[in-house]
N, C-alpha and C positions, 0 to 999 in steps of 0.2 A: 504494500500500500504506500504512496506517495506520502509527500510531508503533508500536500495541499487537501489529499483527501481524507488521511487522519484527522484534518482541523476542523473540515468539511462535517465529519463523523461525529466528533465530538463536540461542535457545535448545535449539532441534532441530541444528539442527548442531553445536554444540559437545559436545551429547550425543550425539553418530553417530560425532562428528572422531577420537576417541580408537579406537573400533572399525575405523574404515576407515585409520588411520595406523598401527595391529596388522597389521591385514592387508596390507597395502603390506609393512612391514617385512620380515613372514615371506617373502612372495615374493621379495622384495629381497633377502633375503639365502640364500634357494635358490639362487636365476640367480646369484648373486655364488659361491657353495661351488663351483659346475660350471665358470663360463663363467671369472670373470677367475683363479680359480685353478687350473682344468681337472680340476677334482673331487681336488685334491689333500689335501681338507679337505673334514670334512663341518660339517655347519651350527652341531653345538654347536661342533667344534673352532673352528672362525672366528666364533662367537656371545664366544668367550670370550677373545679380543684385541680386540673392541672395546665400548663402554658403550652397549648398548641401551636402556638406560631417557636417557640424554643424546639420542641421537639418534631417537628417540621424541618426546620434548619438543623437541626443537629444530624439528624437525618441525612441531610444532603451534603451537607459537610462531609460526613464519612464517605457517603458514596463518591462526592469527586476524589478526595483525598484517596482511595483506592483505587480512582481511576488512573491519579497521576502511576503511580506504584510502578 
């Protein structure tokens, strides 16, 4: 693969990464409202004891930083 099309590549995923680590979340934290608290909470109630936009970003942080790797 070229240098141009690697940039090309990874320019594509950084622009996908943020939509597919949304999506992860939301499921993430459905299965979490049912399973580890047995639907004692629903998603905003437990959306709003923890910092979704931190864990979001942390999120993506890791995944570029693995991608540099």
């Amino acid at each position: 693969m070229s240098d141009l099309e690697d940039t090309e590549s990874s320019a594509r995923r950084r622009k996908f990464l943020p939509h597919a680590v949304a999506e992860a979340y939301s499921d993430a934290l459905k299965r979490a409202a049912l399973e580890a608290f047995e639907g004692q909470y629903v998603e905003a109630q437990l959306e709003a004891m923890i910092y979704p936009e931190q864990i979001r970003g942390e999120a993506l942080t890791l995944i570029y930083e693995g991608d540099n790797d």
